[in-house]
KOLLUM-421568 format. One record per residue: residue in three letters; z, y, x of N, C-alpha, C, O in turn. Coordinates in steps of 0.02 Angstrom, whole numbers, padded with zeros to 5 digits, always signed. Atoms other than C-alpha are relative to their C-alpha. Last residue first. Example, Ala and Ser with C-alpha at 12.3 -4.5 7.8 and 13.67 -1.06 7.14 Angstrom:
BEGIN
ser-00003-00059-00042+00357-00053+00684+00037+00055-00039+00045+00110-00014
ala+00000-00059+00045+00390-00225+00615+00000+00060+00045+00033+00059+00097
***
This chain:
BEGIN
unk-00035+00007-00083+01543+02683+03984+00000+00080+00016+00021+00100+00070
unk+00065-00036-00014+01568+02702+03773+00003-00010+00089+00058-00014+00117
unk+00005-00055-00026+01676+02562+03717-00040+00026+00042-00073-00009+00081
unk+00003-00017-00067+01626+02441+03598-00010+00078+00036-00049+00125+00025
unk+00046-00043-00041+01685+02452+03426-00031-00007+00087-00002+00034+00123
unk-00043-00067-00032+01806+02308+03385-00088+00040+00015-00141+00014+00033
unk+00016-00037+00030+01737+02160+03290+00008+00079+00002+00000+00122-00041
unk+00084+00007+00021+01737+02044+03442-00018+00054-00054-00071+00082-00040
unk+00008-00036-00037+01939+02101+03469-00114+00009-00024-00153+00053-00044
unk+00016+00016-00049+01980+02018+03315-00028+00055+00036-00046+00106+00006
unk+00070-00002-00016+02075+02129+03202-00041-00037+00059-00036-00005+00111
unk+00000-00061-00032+02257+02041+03178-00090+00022+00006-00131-00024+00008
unk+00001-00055+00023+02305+01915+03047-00017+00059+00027-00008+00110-00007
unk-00053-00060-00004+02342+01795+03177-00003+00047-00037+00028+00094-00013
unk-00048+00028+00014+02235+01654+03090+00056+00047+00030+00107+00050-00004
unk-00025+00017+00057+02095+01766+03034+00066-00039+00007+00102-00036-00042
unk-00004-00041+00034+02084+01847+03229+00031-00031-00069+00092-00032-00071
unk-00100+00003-00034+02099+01662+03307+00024+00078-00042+00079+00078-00070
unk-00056+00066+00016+01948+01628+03182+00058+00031+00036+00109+00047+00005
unk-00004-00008+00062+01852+01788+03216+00037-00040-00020+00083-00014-00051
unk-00040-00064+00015+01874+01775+03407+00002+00014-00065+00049+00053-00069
unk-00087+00038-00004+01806+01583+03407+00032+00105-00010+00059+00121-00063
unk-00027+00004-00069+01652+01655+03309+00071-00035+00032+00117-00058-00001
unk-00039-00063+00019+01617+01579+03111+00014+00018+00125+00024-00025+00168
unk-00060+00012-00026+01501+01435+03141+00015+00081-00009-00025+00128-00013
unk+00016-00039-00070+01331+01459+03037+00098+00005+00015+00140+00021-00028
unk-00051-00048+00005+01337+01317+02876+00007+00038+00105+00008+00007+00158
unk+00022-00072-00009+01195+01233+02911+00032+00043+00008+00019+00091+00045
unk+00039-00006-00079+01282+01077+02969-00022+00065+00000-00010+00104+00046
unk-00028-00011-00070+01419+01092+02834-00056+00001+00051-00042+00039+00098
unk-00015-00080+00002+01265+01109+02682+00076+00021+00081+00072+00069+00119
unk+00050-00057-00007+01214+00947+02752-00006+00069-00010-00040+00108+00023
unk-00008+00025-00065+01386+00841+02748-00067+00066+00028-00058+00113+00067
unk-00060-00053-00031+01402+00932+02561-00009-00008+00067-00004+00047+00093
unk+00002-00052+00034+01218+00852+02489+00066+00073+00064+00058+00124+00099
unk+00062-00015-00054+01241+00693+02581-00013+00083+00019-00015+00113+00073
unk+00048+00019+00030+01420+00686+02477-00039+00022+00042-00020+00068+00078
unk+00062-00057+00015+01573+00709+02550-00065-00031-00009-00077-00084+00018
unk+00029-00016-00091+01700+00560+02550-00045+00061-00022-00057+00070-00082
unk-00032-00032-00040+01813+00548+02383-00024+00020+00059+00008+00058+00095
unk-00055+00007-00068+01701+00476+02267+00035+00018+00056-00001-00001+00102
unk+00030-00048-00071+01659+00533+02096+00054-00035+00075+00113-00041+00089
unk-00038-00032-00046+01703+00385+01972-00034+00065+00052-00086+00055+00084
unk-00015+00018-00076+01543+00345+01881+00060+00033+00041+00047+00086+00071
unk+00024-00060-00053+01572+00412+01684+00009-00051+00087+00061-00080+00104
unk-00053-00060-00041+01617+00271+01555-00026+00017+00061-00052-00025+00098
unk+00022+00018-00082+01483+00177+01449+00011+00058+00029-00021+00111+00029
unk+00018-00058-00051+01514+00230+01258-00001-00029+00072+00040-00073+00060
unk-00083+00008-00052+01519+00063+01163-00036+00059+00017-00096+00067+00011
unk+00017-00003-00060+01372+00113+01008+00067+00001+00053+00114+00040+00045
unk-00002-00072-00014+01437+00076+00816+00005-00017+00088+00042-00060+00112
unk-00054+00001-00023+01384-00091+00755-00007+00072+00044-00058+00096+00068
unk+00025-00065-00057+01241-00093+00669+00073+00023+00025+00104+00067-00005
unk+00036+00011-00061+01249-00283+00605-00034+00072+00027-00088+00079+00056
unk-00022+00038-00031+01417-00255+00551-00064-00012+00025-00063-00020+00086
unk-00047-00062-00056+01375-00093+00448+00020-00062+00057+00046-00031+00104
unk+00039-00006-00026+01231-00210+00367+00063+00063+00040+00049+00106+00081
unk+00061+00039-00064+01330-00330+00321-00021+00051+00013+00025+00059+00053
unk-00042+00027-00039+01490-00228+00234-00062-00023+00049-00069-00001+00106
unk-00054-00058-00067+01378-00105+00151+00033-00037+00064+00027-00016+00122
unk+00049-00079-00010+01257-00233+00067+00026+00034+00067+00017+00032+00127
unk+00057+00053-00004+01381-00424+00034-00071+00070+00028-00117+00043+00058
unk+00004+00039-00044+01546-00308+00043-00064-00035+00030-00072-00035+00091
unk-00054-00031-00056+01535-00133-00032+00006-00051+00037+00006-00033+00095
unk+00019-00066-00035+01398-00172-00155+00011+00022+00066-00028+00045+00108
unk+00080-00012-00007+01424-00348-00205-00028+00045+00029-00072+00033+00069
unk+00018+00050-00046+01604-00326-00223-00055-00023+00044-00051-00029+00105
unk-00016-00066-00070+01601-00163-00316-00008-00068+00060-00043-00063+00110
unk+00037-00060-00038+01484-00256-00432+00031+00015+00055+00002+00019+00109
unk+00054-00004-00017+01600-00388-00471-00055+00014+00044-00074-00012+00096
unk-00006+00006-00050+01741-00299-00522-00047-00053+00053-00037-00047+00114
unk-00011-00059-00037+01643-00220-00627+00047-00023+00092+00040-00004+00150
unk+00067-00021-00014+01573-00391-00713+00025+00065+00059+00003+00057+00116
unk+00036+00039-00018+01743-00448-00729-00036+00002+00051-00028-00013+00110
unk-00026+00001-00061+01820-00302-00803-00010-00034+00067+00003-00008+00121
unk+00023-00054-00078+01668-00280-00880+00049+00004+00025+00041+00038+00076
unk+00074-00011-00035+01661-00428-00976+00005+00042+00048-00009+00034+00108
unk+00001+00053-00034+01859-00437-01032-00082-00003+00041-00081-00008+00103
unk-00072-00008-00081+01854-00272-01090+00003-00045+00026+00006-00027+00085
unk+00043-00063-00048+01678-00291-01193+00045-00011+00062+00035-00029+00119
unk+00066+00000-00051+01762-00450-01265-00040+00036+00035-00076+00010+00078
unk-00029+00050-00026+01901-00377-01335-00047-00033+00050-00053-00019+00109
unk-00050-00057-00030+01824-00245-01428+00028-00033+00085+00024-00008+00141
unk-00052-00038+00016+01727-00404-01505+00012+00020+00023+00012-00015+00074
unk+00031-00087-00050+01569-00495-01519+00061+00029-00030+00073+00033-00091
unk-00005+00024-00044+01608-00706-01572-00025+00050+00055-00047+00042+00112
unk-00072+00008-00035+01654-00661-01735-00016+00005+00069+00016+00054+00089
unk-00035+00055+00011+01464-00616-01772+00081+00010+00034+00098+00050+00078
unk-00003+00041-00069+01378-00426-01745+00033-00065-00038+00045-00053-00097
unk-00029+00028+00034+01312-00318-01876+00019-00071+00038-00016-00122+00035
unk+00046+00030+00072+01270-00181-01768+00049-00069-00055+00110-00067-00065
unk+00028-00062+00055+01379-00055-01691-00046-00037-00052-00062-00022-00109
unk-00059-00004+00032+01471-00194-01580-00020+00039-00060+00010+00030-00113
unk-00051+00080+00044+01332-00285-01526+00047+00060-00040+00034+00067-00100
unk+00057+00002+00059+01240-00084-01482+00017-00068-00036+00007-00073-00097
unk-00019-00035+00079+01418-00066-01396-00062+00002-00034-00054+00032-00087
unk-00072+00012+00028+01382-00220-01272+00040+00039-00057+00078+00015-00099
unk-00003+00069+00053+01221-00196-01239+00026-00018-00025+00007-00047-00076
unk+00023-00023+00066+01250-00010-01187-00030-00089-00032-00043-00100-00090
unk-00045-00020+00019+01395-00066-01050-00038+00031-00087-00008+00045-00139
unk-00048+00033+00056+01315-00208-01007+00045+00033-00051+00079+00008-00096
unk+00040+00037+00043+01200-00114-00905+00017-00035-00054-00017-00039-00105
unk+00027-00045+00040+01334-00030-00830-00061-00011-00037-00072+00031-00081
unk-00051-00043+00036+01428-00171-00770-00036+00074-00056-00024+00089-00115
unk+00003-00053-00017+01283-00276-00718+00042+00043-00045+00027+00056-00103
unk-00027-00034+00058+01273-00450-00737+00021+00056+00036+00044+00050+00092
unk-00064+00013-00026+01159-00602-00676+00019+00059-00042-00007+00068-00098
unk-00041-00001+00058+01019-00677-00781+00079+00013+00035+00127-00025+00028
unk-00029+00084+00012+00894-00754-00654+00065+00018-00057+00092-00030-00085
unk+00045+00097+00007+00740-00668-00743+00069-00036+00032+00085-00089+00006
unk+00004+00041+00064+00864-00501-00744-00014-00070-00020+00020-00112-00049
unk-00067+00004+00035+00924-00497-00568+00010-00016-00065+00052-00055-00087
unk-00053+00049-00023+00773-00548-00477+00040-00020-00043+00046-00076-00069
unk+00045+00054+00027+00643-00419-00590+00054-00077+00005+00069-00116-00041
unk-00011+00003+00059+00761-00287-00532-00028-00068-00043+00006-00099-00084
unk-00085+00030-00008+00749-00331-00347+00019-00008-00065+00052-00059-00079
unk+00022+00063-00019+00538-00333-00367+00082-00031-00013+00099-00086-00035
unk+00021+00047+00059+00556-00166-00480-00009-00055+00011-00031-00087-00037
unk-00050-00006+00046+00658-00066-00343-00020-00059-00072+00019-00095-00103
unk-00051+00009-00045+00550-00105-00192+00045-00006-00077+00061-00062-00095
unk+00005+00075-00004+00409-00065-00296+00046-00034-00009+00058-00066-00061
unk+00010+00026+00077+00449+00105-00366-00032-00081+00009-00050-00116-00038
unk-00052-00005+00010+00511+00152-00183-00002-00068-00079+00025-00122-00094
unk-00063+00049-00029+00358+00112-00123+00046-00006-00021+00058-00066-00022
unk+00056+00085+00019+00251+00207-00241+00067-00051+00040+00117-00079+00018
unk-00029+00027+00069+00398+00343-00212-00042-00040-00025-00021-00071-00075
unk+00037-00031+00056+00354+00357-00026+00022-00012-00087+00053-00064-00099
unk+00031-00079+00002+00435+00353+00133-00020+00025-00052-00022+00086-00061
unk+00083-00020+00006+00517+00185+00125+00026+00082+00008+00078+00115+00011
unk+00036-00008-00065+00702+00165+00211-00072-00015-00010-00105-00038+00036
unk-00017-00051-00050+00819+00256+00061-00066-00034+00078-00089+00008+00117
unk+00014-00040+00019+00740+00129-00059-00009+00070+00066-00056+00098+00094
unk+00070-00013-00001+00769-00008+00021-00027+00054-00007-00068+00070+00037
unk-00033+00025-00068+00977+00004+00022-00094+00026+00013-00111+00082+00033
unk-00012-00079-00019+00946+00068-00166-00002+00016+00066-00004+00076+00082
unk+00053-00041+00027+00855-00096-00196+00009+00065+00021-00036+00100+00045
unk+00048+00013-00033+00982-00175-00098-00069+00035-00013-00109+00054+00029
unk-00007-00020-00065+01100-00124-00193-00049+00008+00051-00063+00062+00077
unk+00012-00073+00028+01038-00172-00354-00001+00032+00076-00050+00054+00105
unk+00090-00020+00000+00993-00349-00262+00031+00068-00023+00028+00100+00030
unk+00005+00005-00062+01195-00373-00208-00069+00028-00017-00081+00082+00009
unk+00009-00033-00055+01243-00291-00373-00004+00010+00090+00012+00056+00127
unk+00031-00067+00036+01190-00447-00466+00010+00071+00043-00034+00081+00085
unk+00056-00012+00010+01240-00558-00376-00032+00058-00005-00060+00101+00028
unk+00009-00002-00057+01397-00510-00373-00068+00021+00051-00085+00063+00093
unk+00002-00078-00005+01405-00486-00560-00016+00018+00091-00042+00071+00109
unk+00061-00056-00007+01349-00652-00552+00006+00066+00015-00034+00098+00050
unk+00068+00004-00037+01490-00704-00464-00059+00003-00022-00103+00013+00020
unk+00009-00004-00071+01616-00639-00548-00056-00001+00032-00096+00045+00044
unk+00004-00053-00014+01559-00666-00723+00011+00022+00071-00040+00041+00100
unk+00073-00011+00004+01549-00849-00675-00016+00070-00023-00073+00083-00004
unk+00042+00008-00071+01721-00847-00602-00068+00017-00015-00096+00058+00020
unk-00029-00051-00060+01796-00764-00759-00039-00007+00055-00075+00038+00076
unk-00051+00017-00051+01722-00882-00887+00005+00041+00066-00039+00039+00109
unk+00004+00021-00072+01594-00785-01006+00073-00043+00007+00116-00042-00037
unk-00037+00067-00034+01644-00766-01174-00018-00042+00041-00014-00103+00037
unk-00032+00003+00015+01569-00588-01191+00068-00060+00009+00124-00054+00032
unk-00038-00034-00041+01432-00620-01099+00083+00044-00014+00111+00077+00029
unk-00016+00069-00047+01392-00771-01222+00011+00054+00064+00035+00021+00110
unk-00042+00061+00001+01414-00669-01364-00006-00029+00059+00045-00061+00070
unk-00082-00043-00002+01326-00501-01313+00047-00060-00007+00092-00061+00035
unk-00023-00035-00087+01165-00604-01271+00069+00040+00015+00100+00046+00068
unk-00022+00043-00049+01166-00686-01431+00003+00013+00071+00036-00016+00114
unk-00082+00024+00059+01207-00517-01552-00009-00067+00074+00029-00061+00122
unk-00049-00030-00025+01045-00450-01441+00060-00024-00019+00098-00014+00028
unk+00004-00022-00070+00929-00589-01459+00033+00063+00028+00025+00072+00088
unk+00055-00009-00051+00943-00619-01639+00021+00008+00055+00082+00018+00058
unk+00008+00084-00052+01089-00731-01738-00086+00047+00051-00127+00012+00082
unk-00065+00037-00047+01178-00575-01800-00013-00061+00026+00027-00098+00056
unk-00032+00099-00014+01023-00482-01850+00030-00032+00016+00003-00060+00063
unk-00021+00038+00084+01042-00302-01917+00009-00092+00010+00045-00138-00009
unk-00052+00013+00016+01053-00212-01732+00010-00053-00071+00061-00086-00082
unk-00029+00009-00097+00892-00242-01621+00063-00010-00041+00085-00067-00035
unk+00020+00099+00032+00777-00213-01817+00057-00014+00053+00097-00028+00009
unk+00051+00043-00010+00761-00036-01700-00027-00078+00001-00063-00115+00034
unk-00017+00069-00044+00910+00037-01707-00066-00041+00006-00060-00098+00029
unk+00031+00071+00041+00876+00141-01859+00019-00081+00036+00029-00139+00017
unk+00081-00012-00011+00877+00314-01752-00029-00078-00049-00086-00098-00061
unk+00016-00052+00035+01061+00329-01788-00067+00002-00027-00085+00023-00082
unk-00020+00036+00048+01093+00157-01700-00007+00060-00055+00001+00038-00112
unk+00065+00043+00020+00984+00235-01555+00030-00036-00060-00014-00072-00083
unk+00067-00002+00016+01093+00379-01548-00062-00030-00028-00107-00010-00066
unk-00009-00046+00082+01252+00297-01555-00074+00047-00040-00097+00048-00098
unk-00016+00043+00044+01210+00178-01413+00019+00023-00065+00019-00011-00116
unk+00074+00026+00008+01132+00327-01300+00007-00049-00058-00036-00043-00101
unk+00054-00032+00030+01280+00412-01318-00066-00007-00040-00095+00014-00090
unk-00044-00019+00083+01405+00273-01303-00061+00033-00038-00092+00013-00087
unk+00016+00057+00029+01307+00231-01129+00021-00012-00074-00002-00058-00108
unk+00077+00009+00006+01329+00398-01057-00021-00065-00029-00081-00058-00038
unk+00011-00047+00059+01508+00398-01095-00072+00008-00006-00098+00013-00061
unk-00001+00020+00077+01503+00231-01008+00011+00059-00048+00014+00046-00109
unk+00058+00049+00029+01419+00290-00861+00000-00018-00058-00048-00021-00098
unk+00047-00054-00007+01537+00444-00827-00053-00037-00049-00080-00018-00101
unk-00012-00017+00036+01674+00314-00831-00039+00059-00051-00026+00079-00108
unk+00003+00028+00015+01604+00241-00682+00017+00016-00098-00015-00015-00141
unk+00043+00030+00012+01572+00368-00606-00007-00044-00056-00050-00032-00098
unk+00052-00053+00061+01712+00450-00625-00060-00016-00025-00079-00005-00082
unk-00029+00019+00059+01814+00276-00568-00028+00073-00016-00020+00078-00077
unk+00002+00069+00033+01698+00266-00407+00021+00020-00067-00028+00034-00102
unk+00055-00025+00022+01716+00459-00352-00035-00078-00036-00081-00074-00077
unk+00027-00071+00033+01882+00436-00356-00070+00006-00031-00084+00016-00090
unk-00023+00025+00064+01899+00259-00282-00002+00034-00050-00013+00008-00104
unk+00080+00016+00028+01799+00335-00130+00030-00042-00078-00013-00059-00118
unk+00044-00066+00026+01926+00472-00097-00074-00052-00036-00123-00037-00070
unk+00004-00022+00034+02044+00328-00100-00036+00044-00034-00040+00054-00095
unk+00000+00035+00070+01977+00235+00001+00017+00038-00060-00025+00038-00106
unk-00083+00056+00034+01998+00378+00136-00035-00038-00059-00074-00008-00097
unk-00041+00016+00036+01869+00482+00226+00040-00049-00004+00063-00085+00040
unk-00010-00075+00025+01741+00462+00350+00025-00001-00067-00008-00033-00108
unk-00054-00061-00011+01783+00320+00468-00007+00072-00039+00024+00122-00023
unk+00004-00032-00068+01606+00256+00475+00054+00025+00027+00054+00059+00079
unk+00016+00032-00050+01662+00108+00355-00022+00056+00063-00008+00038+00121
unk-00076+00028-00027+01737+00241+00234-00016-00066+00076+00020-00065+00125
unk-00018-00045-00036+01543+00310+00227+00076-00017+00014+00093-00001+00071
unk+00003-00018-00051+01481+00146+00201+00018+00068+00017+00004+00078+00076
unk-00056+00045-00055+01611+00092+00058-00052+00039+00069-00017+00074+00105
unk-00066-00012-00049+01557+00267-00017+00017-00061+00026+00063-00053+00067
unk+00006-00035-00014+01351+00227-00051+00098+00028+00042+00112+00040+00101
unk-00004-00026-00070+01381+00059-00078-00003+00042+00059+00005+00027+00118
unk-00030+00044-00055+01477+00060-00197-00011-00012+00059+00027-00014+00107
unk-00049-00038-00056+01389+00231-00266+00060-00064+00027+00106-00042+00062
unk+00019-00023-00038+01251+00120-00331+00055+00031+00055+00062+00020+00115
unk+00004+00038-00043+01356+00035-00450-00040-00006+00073-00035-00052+00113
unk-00063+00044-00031+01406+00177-00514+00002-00064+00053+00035-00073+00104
unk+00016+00077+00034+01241+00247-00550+00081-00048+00045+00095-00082+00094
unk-00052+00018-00059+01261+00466-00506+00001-00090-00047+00005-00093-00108
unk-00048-00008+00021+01075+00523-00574+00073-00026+00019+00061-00045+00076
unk-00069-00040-00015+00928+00593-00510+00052-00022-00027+00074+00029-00054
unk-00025-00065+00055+00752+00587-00590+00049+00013+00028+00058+00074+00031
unk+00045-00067-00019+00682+00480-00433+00008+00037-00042-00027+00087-00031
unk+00028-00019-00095+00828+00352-00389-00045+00054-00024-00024+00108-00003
unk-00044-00015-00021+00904+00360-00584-00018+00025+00066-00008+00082+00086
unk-00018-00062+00087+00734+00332-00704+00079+00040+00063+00079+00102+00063
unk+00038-00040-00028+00690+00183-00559-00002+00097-00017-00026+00146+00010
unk-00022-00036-00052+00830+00116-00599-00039+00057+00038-00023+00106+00073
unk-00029-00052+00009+00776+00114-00797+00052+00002+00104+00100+00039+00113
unk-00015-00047+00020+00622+00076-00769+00068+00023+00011+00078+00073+00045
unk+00025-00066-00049+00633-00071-00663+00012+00068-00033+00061+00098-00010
unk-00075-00040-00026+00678-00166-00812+00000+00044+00037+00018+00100+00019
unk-00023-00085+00056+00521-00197-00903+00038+00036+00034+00036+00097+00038
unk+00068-00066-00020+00460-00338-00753+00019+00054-00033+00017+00106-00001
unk-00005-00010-00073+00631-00433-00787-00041+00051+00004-00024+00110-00002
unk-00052-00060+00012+00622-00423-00999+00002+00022+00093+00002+00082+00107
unk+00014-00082+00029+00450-00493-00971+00041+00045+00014+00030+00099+00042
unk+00040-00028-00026+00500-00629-00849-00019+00069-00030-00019+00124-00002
unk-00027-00039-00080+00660-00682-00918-00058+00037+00026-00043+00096+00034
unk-00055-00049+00015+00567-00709-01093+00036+00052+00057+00038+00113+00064
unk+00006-00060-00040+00411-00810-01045+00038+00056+00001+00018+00106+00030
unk+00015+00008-00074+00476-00955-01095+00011+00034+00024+00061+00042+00058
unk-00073-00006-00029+00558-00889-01246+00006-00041+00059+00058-00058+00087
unk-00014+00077+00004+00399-00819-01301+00075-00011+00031+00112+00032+00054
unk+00020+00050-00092+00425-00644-01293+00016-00041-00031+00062-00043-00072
unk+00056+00012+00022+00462-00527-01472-00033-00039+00058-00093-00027+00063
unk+00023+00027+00071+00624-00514-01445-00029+00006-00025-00013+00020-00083
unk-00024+00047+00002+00621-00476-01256+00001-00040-00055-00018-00098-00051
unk+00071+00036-00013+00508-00314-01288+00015-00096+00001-00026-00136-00021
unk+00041+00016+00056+00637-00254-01400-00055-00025+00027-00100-00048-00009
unk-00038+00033+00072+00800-00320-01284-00063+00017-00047-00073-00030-00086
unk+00026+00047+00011+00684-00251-01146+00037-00045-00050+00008-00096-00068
unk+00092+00036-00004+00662-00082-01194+00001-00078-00002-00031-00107-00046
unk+00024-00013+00057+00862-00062-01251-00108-00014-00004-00149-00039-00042
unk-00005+00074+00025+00900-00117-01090-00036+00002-00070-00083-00035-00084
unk+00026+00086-00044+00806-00009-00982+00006-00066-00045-00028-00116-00052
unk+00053+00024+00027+00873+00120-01097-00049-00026+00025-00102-00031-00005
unk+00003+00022+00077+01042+00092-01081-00069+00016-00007-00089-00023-00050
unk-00002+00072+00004+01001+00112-00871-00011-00028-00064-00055-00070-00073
unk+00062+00047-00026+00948+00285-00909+00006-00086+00013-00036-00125-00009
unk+00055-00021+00062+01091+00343-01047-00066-00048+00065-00087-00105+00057
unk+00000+00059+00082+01226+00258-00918-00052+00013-00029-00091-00035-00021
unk-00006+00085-00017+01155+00360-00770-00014-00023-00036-00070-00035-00058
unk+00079+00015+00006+01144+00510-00865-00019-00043+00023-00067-00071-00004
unk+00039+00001+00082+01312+00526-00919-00064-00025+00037-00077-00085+00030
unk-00035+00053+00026+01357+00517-00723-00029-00020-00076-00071-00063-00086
unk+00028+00034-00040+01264+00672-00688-00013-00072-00010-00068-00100-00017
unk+00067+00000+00040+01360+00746-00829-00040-00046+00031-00054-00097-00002
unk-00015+00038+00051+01532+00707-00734-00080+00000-00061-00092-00045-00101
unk+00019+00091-00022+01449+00753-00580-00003-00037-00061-00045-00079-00079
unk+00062-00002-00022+01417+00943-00659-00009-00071+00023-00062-00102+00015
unk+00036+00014+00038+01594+00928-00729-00066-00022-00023-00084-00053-00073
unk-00009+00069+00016+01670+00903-00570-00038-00029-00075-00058-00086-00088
unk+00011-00011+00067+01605+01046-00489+00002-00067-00035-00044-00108-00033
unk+00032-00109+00025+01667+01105-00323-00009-00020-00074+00025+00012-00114
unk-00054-00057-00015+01782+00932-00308-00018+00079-00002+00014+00131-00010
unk-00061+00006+00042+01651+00806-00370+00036+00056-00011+00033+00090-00062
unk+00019-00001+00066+01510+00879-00290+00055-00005-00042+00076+00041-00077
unk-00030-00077-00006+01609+00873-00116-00049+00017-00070-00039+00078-00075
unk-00055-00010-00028+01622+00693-00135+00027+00073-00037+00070+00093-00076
unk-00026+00023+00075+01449+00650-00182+00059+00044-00005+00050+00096-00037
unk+00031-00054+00045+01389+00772-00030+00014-00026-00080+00009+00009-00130
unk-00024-00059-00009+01485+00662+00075-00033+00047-00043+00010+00088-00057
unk-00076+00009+00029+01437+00498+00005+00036+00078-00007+00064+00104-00055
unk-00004+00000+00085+01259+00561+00025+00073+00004-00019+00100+00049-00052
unk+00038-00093+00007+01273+00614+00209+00012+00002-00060+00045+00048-00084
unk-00071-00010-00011+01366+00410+00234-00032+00096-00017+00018+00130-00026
unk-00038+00014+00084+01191+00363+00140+00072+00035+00013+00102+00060-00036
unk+00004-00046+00045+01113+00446+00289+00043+00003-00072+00065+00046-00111
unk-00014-00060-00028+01186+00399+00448-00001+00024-00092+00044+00051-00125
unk-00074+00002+00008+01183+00211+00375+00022+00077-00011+00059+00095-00056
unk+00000+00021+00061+00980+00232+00363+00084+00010-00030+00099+00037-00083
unk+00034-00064+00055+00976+00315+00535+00034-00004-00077+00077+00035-00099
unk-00050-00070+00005+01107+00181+00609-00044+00048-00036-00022+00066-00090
unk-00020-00046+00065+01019+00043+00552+00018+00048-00001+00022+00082-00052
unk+00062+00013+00037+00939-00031+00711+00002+00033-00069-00047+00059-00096
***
């Protein structure tokens, strides 16, 4: 029922792969651009967010978000948490090694957060937008309390969390159209923010725009690393098990159904070509088995 959809992402992995290894720099940019598009998903709704009632808060910043996956699926870029489930299903078909997908994982991933520096140095260049000077606003308290998360509950949002990304990307690949796509992607996004789960690379420009601004004790170096180890491990979880893992289990790869024995008696076919078959003479036979000219093929003599 999935196999197309499976067929293809495992096409992607492979063409991730062999990107890497012809031109690694060309992914490694790729990558940059991730981080920079997600960071400014967040960066929208952190300023649309602090200025939202604080009812209506999850909902705004949710609906905003979309952008920035949507900024990756139809501009192009390599989204770490995307490519979880893009290589666990191609290691689930048998193609490659973990390792090859741990590769293109930890560039990624690392790809994202140089892309996420960028964008976070930039926009703190640019004034920051009011976003950095307040240590009790809506970015400084969102960096604190994902910061001193508790382990399990990073866990499992992060889980969360890249079970819908996934899924979005999972969706994505089986519309036809980029209206669709740009749905599909902004209904899952909407999920993840409004319920407040956690996204490694998303966190990764919230987390140094805390650190760049005038942040409280309770935003530190320390706390980023503890978050996204978390949060990251997480994601891959979400991606590669709760996405990749289900839906490669409910398309289970086809039993082959082994060949009919041929059976040893002659077939209708052979019994009927013997009948037609025109009898050889008896003097041609005793001829072929003595080796000698049968007499039947002899000249007849003249009277």
């Amino acid at each position: 029922m999935y196999d197309d959809t499976i067929d293809g992402f495992v096409k992607a992995g492979n063409a991730k792969l062999a990107l890497l290894r012809r031109a690694p720099l060309g992914f490694f940019v790729g990558c940059m651009l991730a981080g920079a598009y997600i960071g400014l998903g967040i960066i929208l709704i952190l300023t649309l967010g602090s200025h939202a009632p604080p009812d209506l808060r999850p909902l705004v910043m949710g609906t905003a978000f979309g952008i920035a996956l949507i900024l990756v699926v139809i501009a192009g870029a390599e989204l770490f948490t995307g490519h979880t489930l893009v290589m666990a299903l191609r290691r689930y078909r048998d193609q490659g090694s973990w390792a090859e997908a741990a590769s293109v994982l930890g560039v990624s991933w690392v790809g994202n957060l140089c892309g996420a520096a960028v964008l976070a140095g930039l926009f703190a260049l640019g004034g920051g937008g009011g976003l950095l000077d307040d240590p009790r606003g809506l970015l400084m308290d969102a960096a604190a309390h994902k910061m001193n998360g508790a382990a399990a509950s990073l866990f499992a949002r992060a889980v969360l969390c890249n079970w819908l990304v996934c899924l979005a990307v999972w969706m994505s690949a089986r519309v036809s159209s980029d209206s669709a796509r740009c749905i599909v992607i902004s209904w899952c996004l909407l999920a993840f923010v409004a319920s407040g789960y956690e996204h490694s690379v998303a966190n990764m420009t919230l987390l140094l725009l805390a650190l760049i601004g005038h942040h409280p004790d309770t935003v530190s170096l320390g706390g980023m690393a503890w978050n996204l180890a978390w949060v990251t491990l997480g994601n891959i979880v979400g991606g590669a098990v709760f996405v990749a893992g289900a839906y490669r289990a409910a398309s289970p790869a086809p039993v082959p159904v082994p060949l009919p024995t041929p059976s040893p008696t002659l077939s209708p076919a052979s019994l009927a070509g013997h009948a037609l078959a025109p009898a050889s003479p008896p003097g041609a036979t005793a001829g072929r088995e003595t080796g000698t000219q049968p007499i039947l093929d002899a000249p007849a003599a003249r009277p």
